[in-house]
C-alpha positions in Angstrom: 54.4 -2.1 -109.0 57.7 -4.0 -107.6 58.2 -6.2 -105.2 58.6 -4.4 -101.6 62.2 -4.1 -101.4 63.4 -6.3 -98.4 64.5 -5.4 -95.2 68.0 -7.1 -95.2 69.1 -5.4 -98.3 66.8 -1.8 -98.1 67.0 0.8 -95.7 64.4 2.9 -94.2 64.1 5.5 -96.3 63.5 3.2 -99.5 60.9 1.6 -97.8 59.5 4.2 -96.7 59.0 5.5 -99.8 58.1 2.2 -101.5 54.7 2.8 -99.3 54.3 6.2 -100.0 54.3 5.5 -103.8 52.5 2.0 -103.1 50.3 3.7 -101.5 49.4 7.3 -102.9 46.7 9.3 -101.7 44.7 11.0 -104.4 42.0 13.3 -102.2 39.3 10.6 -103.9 38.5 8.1 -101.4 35.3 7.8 -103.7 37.7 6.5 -106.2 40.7 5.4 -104.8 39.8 2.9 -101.9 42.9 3.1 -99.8 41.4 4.9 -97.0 38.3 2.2 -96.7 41.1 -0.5 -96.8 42.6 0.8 -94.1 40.0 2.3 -92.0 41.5 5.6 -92.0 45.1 4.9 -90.8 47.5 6.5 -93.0 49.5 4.1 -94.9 52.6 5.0 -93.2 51.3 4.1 -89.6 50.2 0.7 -90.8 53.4 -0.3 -92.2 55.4 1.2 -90.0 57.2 -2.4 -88.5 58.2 -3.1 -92.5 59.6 0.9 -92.6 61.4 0.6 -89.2 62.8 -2.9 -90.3 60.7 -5.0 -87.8 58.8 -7.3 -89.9 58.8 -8.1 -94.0 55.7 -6.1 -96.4 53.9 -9.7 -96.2 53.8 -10.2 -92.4 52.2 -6.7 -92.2 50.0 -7.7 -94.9 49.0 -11.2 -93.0 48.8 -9.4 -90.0 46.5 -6.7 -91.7 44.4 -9.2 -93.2 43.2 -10.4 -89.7 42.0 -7.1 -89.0 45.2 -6.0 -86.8 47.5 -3.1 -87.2 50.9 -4.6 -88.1 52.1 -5.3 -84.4 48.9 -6.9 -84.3 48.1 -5.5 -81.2 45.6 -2.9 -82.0 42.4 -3.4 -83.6 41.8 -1.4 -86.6 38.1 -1.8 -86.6 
């Protein structure tokens, strides 16, 4: 997949859709994994600083990785 386009030069909509195809649920958590990675949140809700234009696709991800939603005010777990 490409580089997550960045927020200076994209607008919402084409990141927005840059996690919807980064992202895709196939209705086989068994096989897909998303759903585990994210405990459940939709895709969408966890990037939604990057879609709004808040923070860049890696600060979410950083963020993420220390088991925060993007803000990193609300505990996923």
């Amino acid at each position: 997949m490409s580089e997550a386009p960045n927020i200076a030069t994209s607008t919402v909509s084409e990141r927005r859709e840059y996690i919807k195809k980064r992202f895709p649920c196939i209705s086989d958590c068994d096989m897909c994994g998303f759903c585990a990675v994210f405990h459940g949140k939709d895709p969408e809700y966890v990037y939604d600083d990057y879609i709004i234009g808040k923070r860049s696709f890696q600060e979410i991800n950083e963020g993420f990785q220390r088991g925060k939603k993007g803000t990193g005010d609300e505990e996923l777990c």
